[in-house]
C-alpha positions in Angstrom: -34.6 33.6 -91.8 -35.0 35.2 -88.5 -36.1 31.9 -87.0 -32.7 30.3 -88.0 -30.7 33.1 -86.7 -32.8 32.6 -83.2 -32.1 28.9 -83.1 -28.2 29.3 -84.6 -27.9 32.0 -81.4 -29.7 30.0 -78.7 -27.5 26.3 -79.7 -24.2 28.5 -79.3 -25.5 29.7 -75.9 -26.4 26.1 -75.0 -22.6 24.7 -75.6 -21.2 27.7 -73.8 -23.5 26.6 -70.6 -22.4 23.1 -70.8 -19.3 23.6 -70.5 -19.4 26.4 -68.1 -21.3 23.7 -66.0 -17.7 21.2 -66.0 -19.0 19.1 -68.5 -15.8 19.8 -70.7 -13.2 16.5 -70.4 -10.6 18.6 -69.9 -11.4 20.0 -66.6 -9.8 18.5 -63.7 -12.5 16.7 -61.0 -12.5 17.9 -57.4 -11.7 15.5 -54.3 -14.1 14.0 -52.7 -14.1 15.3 -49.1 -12.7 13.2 -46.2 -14.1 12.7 -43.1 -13.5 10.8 -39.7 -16.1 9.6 -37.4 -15.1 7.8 -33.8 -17.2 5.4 -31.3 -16.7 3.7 -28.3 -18.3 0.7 -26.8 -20.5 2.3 -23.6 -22.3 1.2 -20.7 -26.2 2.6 -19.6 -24.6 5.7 -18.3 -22.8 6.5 -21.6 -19.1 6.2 -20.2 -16.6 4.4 -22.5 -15.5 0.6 -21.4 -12.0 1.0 -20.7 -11.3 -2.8 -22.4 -12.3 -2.7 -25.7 -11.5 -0.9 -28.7 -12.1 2.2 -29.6 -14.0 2.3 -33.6 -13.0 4.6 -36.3 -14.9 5.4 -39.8 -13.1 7.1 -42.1 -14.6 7.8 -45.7 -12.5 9.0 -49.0 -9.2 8.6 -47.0 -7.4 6.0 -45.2 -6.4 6.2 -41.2 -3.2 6.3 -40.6 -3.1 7.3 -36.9 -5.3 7.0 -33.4 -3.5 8.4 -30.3 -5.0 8.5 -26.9 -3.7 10.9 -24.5 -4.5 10.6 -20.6 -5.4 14.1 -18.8 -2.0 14.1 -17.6 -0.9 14.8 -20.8 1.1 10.9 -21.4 0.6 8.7 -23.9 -1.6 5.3 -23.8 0.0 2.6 -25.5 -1.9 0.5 -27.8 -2.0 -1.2 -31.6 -4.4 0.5 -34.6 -5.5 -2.3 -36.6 -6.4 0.0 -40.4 -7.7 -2.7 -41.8 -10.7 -2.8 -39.2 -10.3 0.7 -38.1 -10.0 0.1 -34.7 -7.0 0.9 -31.8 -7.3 -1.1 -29.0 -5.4 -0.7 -26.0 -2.3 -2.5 -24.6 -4.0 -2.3 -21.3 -7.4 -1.8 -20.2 -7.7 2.2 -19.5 -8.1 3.6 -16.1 -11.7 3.6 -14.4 -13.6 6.8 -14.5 -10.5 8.4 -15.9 -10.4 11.2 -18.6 -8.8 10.8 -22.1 -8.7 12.8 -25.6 -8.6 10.3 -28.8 -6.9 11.8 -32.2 -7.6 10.3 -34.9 -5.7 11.3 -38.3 -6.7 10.1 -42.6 -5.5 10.9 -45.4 -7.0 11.7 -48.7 -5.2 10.3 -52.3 -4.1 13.8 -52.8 -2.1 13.7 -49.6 -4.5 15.8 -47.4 -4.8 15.3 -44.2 -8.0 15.2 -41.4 -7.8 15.0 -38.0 -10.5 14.2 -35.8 -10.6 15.0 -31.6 -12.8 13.1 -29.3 -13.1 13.2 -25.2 -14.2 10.1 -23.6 -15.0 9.3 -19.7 -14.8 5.8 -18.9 -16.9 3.5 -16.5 -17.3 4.6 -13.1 -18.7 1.2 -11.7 -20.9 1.0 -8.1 -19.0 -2.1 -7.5 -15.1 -3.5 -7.8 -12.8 -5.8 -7.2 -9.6 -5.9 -6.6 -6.3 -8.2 -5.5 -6.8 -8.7 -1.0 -3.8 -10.2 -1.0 -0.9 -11.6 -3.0 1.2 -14.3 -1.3 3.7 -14.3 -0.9 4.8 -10.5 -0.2 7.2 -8.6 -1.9 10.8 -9.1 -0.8 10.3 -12.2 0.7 12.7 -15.1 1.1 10.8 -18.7 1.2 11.1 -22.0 0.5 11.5 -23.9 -3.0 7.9 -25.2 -2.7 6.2 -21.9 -1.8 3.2 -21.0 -4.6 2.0 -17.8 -5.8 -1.4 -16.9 -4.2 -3.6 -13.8 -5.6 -7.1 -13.8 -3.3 -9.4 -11.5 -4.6 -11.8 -9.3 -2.3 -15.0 -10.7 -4.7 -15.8 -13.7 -6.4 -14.3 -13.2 -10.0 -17.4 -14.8 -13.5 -14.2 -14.2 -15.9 -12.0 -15.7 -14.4 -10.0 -16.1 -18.0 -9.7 -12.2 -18.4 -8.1 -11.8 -15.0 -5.6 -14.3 -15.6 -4.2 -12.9 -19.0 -3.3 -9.7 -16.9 -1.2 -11.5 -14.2 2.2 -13.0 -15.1 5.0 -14.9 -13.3 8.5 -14.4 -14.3 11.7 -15.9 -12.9 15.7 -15.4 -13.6 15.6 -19.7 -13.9 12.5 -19.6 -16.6 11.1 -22.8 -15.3 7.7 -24.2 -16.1 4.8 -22.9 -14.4 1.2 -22.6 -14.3 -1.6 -21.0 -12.9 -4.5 -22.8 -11.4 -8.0 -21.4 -9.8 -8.7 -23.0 -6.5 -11.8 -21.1 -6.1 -13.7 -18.3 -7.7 -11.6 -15.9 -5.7 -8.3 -17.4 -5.4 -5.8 -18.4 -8.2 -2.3 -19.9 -7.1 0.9 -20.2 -9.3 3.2 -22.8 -8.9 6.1 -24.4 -11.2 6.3 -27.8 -12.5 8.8 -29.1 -10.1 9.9 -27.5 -7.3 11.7 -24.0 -7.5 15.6 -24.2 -7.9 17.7 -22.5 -5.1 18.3 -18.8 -5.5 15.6 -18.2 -8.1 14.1 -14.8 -8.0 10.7 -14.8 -9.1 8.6 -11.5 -9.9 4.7 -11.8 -10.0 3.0 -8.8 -12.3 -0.9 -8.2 -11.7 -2.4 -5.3 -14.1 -5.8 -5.7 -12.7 -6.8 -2.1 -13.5 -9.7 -1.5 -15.9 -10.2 -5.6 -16.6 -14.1 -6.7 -16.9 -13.9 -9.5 -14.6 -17.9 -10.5 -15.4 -21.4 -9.6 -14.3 -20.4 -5.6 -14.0 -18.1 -5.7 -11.9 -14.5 -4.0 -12.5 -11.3 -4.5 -11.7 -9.1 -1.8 -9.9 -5.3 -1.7 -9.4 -1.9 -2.7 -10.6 0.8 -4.7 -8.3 4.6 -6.3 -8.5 5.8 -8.3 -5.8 9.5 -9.5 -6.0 10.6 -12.9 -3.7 13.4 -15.2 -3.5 13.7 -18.7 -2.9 16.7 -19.7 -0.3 15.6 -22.5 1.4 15.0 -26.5 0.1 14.1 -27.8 3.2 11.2 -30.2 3.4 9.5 -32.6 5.8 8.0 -35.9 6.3 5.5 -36.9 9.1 5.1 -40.7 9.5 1.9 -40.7 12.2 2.2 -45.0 11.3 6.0 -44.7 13.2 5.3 -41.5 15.1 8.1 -39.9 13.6 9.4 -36.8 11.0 12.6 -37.0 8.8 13.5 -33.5 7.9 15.9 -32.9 4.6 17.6 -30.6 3.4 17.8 -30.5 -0.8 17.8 -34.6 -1.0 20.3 -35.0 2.5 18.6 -36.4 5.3 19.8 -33.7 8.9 17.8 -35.3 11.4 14.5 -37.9 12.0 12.6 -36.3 15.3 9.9 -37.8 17.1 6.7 -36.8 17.3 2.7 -37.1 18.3 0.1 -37.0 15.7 -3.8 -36.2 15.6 -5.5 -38.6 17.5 -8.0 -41.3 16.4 -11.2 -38.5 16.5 -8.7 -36.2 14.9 -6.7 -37.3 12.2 -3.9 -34.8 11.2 -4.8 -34.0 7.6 -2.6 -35.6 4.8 -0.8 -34.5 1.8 1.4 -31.9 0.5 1.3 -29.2 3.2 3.3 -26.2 3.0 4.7 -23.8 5.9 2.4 -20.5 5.7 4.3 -18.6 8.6 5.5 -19.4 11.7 5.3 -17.5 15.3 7.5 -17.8 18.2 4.6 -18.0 20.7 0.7 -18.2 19.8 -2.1 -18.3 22.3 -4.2 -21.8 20.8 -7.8 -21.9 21.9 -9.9 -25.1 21.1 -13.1 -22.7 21.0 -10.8 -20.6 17.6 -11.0 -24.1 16.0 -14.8 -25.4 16.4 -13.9 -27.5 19.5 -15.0 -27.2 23.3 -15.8 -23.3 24.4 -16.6 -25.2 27.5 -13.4 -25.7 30.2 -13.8 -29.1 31.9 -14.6 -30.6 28.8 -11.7 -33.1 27.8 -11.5 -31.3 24.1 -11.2 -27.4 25.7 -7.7 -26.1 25.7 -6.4 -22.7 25.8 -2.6 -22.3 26.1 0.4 -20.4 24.8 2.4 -22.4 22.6 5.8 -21.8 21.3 7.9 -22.7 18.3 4.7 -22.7 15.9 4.9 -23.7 12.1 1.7 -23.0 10.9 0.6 -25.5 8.0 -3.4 -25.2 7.8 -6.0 -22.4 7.4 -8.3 -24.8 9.7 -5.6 -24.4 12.2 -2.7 -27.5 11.9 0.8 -26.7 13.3 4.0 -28.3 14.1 4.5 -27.0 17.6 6.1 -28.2 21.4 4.1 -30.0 22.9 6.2 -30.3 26.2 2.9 -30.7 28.6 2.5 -34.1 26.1 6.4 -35.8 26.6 5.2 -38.8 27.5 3.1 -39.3 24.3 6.1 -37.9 21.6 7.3 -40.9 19.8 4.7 -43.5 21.3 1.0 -42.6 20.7 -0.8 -39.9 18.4 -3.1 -37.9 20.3 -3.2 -34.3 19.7 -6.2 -32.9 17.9 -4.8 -32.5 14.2 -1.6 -30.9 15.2 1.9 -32.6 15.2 3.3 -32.3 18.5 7.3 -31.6 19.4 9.2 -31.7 22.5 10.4 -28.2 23.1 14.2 -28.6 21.5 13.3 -30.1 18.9 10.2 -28.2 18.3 13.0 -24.9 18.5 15.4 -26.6 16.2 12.8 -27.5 13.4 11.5 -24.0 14.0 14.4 -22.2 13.3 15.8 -24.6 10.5 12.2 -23.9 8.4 10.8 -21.1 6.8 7.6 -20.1 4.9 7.4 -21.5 1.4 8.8 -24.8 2.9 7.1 -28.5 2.0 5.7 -30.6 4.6 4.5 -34.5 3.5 2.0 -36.1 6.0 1.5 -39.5 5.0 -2.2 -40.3 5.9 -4.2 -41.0 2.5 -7.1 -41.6 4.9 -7.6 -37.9 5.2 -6.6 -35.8 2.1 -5.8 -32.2 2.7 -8.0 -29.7 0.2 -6.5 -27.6 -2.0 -7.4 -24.5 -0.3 -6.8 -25.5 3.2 -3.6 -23.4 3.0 -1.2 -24.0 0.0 -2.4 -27.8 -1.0 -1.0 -27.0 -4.6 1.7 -29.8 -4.4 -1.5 -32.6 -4.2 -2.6 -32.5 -7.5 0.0 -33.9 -10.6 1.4 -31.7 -13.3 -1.4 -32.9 -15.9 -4.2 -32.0 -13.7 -2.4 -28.8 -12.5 -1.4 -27.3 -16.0 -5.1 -28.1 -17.3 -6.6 -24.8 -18.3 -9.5 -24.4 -15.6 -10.0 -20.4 -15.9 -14.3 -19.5 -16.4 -15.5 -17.1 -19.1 
C-alpha cells in the first residue's frame, strides 16, 4: 500500500511539472525575436563602394524602411527593394564621405527593430573627372554645335559614365551620345538644332566606378543656346565658299585652299572659336622651325575661324591676293582677302557648320567636332565599353 501511495504522489507531481514547463495547449507561445543585420560591398581597405547597394537581413520580421543620412544631417535619396532586402542609391554616394544607415522591421505582432550602421566610403589614390565640357555654360552657338565632355583619364566603363550624363532641350529633339575616344564622348541631335533651342547638359559624375579602380569625382550643368544657322561650303575644285544662312544663300566669296602637299581636310567641320588676331607659327603645326625654308612662317593673322585641333582656319590671307580665287596654296588653311575674311568673321560664330568638299582627305572625328561625318545609323549605334 505504501508503494501505491508513493507512485499515486510522484504521477501528480509529474503533470504539475509538465505543465509548469508550457506544455499545457492553452498557454499562449512567445515571439520569436527579430533581428536586423546590414552589409555593404567594400574595397581592400574596408570602405563602402559608394555605387552599389547597400544589403539588409532581417529574420522573424519584415523590412519596412532603410534611410541613409549624410553627416550633414540631409537625406540620400534612393529605392529599398523588400523583396531582396536591399536600398540602392539614386546616385552613387559621395567619395570618402561619411553616412549613418537605419534600418527598421517589423515583427507579426507589430513590434518594431531598428538597426544603426556608420559607413566610410572609398577614398581612391586615383580619379577622374570631367576636363572640360563644351560648350560652356551660357553660351550662344550655332545649330550644328555638339556636346563635348573630355575626361582628364581614359574612362574602361565607358557605359556607367554615360548613364550619369543627360542632354535635355525646350525642342525635345532626337539625340545621341557617341564616344570618340576613350576619354571623349560628344552629343549631338539627329538633325541639326532648331533656332532658339535651349539645351541643358547634366553630368553626375560623382561616386561612378568608371573601371579598373578608378573613381569618378564631381557633378556639373552647363546651360547654352543655339542662335545662329549659319553654315558654309568650301569648293577648293572652284576656289570658292557659298555662305547661308538657314537654307538662303547671303554671299559666295573667293577663296585659296591647301595646296597640292597640303590638302585642306574635308568633311563636316565645325567653328571651335574664333580670335580677332592670332600669331600662326609653322614650327606650332609640325612644319619648318627653320626661317628661309619655303614652309617656315610666323605672322599675325586676323579674322581667324578656327575649324581644326591640328590647326585649320578660315582666315585673311591679304599677303596671298593674288592667289584668292585662282590657285589653292596655303598649307591646309582657307585663305580670305581681308574684307571678306572680316565679314565672314563677324557673320559666324562657334557651333557653326563648315562643308569642305574634298573626299580625298576625310577629316577624323576628333580632329575638332567631326561629329556631322558619320550618318544617324552609325552615330545612334550604342558604342559605350563595359
Amino acid at each position: 500500500m505504501k508503494e501505491m501511495a508513493y507512485l499515486a504522489t510522484f504521477a501528480a507531481v509529474s503533470v504539475l511539472t509538465l505543465v509548469g514547463c508550457g506544455m499545457s495547449a492553452a498557454s499562449p507561445s512567445s515571439p520569436r525575436p527579430s533581428a536586423i543585420t546590414m552589409r555593404t560591398v567594400t574595397d581592400a581597405s574596408g570602405r563602402t563602394e559608394p555605387d552599389q547597394p547597400i544589403h539588409c537581413g532581417v529574420t522573424h520580421a519584415e523590412l519596412t524602411k532603410v534611410s541613409v543620412i549624410r553627416s550633414n544631417g540631409s537625406l540620400v535619396t534612393g529605392s529599398l527593394d523588400m523583396a531582396a532586402g536591399t536600398w540602392t542609391p539614386s546616385h552613387p554616394l559621395s567619395l570618402d564621405a561619411r553616412y549613418t544607415v537605419t534600418a527598421t522591421a517589423t515583427d507579426s505582432s507589430g513590434k518594431s527593430v531598428t538597426k544603426r550602421l556608420n559607413i566610410e566610403t572609398v577614398n581612391p589614390a586615383a580619379t577622374v573627372t570631367a576636363q572640360s565640357i563644351t560648350p560652356a555654360t551660357g553660351a550662344e552657338v550655332g545649330n550644328a554645335q555638339p556636346v563635348t565632355v573630355v575626361f582628364t583619364k581614359p574612362v574602361t566603363d565607358e557605359a556607367a559614365v554615360q548613364k550619369v550624363l543627360s542632354v535635355t532641350d525646350t525642342d525635345r529633339v532626337t539625340g545621341a551620345w557617341h564616344w570618340m575616344t576613350n576619354r571623349r564622348v560628344d552629343y549631338r541631335p539627329r538633325t541639326s538644332w532648331p533656332l532658339g533651342d535651349k539645351i541643358t547638359v547634366e553630368g553626375d559624375l560623382e561616386g561612378v566606378n568608371t573601371g579598373k579602380g578608378l573613381w569618378a569625382t564631381g557633378d556639373y550643368t552647363h546651360s547654352f543656346t543655339v542662335d545662329s544657322d549659319v553654315h558654309a561650303v568650301v569648293d577648293p575644285h572652284t576656289q570658292s565658299m557659298a555662305v547661308y544662312r538657314g537654307s538662303e544663300l547671303i554671299r559666295t566669296l573667293p577663296v585659296s585652299s591647301g595646296g597640292s602637299h597640303y590638302r585642306t581636310w574635308g568633311g563636316y567641320l565645325v567653328v571651335l572659336d574664333k580670335e580677332a588676331k592670332i600669331q600662326m607659327s609653322s614650327c606650332s603645326v609640325g612644319l619648318s622651325c627653320t626661317p628661309g625654308n619655303p614652309d617656315y612662317y610666323n605672322l599675325p593673322v586676323l579674322w581667324d575661324v578656327h575649324l581644326t585641333w591640328s590647326g585649320t582656319y578660315i582666315h585673311d590671307a591679304s599677303w596671298d591676293n593674288a592667289a584668292i580665287g585662282r590657285v589653292d596654296n596655303s598649307h591646309g588653311c582657307v585663305h580670305l582677302g581681308a574684307s571678306d575674311a572680316k565679314w565672314f568673321y563677324n557673320t559666324v560664330q562657334p557651333g557653326d557648320l563648315v562643308r569642305v568638299i574634298n573626299p580625298s582627305k576625310p577629316v577624323a572625328l576628333d580632329n575638332g567636332d567631326g561629329d556631322w561625318n558619320l550618318s544617324w545609323s552609325q552615330w545612334s549605334i550604342p558604342n559605350a565599353t563595359r
